[in-house]
N, C-alpha and C positions, 0 to 999 in steps of 0.2 A: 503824151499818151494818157488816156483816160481808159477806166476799165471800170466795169460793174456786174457784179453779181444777180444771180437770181432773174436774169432777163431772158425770156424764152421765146424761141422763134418759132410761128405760126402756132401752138397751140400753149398755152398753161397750164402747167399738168400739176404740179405741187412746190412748194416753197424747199427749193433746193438752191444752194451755190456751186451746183455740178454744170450751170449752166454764165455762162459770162462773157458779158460783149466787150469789146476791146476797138476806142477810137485813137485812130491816129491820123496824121495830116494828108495820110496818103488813102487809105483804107478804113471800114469798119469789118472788125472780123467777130462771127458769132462764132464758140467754143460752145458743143453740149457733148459733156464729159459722164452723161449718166447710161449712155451704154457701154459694152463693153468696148468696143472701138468709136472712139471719140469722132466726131463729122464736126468739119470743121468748114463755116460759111463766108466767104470772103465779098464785098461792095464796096467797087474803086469807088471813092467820091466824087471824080469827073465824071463818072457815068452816071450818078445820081442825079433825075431830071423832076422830079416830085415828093415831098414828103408830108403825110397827115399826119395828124393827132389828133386823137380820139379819148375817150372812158368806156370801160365796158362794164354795164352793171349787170350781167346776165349771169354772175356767178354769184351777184349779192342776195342777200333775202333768205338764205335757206335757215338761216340761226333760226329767225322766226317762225318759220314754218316747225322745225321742232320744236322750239318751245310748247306750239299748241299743242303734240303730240306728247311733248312729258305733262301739258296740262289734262288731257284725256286719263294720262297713265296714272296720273295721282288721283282721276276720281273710279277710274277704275279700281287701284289696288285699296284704294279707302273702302269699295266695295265689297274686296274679297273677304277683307278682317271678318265681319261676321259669321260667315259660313266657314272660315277657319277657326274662330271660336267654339263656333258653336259643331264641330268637327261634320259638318256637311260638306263633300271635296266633288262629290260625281253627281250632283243634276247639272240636269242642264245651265241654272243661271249662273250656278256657280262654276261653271266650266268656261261656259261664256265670259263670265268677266273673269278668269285668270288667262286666256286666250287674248280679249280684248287688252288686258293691261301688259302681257307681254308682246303684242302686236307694237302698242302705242309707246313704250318703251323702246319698242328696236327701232321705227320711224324716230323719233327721240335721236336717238345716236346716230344714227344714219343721216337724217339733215343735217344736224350739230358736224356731221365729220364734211360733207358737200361742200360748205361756205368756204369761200374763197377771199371773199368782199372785191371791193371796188379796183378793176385793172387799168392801168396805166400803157395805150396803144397808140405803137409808132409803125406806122407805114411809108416805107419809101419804095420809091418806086426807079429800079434803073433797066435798063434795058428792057423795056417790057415786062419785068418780071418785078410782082410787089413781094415785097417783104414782110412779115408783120412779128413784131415785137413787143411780148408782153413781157408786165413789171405790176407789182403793189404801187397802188397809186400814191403811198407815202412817202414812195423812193423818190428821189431827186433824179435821178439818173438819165431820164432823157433830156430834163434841163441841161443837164451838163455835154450829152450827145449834141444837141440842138447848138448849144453855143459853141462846139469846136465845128462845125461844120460851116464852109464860107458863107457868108449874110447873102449873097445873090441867091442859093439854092432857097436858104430856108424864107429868105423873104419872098422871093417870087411863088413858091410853093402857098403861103399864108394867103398872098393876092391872088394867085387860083383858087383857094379854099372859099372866100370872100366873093370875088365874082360869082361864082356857080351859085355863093345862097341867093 
């Protein structure tokens, strides 16, 4: 029996170990323990007729995007210092850039908090019905799923993957 944390079915929602898959010779069973009544998803492995593997980089990139917005906010608030020196606080410019730098500041933390980085997706497919499974792609974890699983699924699966490109 294999088991791993932090692996979440059909969406990624945050870095939690309320969520955990569990393989065994007979079954794979998803556990997500982060509501109040736990649902819990059961996939015979004889019924498993397809499995991809994927990356999904749709959650990457945001670090960046804030950074330029803490870089706006530092030339904003470098702006403000003189008219707070100089105790000017209500015209206009200087209203504007205490607005602009607290704008560019909360973009700032707001992207900063989005990043998710790079996921780790495993779809299989049994009875008509796909599953998808995400994971931080620094996890090992579906390497380890992939290899308890009989070589016939996951090889034939790889060779549909391959045909089709």
């Amino acid at each position: 029996m294999y088991e791993a944390t932090n692996v979440h079915l059909g969406d990624y929602t945050s870095e939690s170990d309320k969520q955990r898959i569990t393989c065994t010779d007979e079954e794979l069973r998803h556990v997500n323990r982060e509501r109040a009544e736990p649902s819990i998803e059961t996939i015979l492995i004889d019924e498993i007729s397809e499995i991809r593997r994927d990356v999904d980089k749709s959650q990457a990139g945001f670090e960046r995007i804030g950074y330029a917005f803490a870089a706006f906010g530092l030339v904003f608030s470098f702006m403000i210092v003189p008219f707070v020196l100089a105790g000017v606080l209500f015209t206009p410019i200087a209203g504007g850039s205490f607005l602009s730098a607290g704008l560019c500041w909360y973009g700032f933390v707001m992207f900063y908090r989005m990043e998710r980085g790079t996921l780790d997706v495993l779809e299989i497919r049994a009875n008509d019905d796909w599953y998808r499974f995400f994971t931080r792609q620094e996890s090992a974890a579906f390497d380890e799923i992939l290899s308890r699983l009989p070589d016939d699924v996951v090889n034939g699966s790889i060779a549909l993957d391959r045909a089709g490109q």
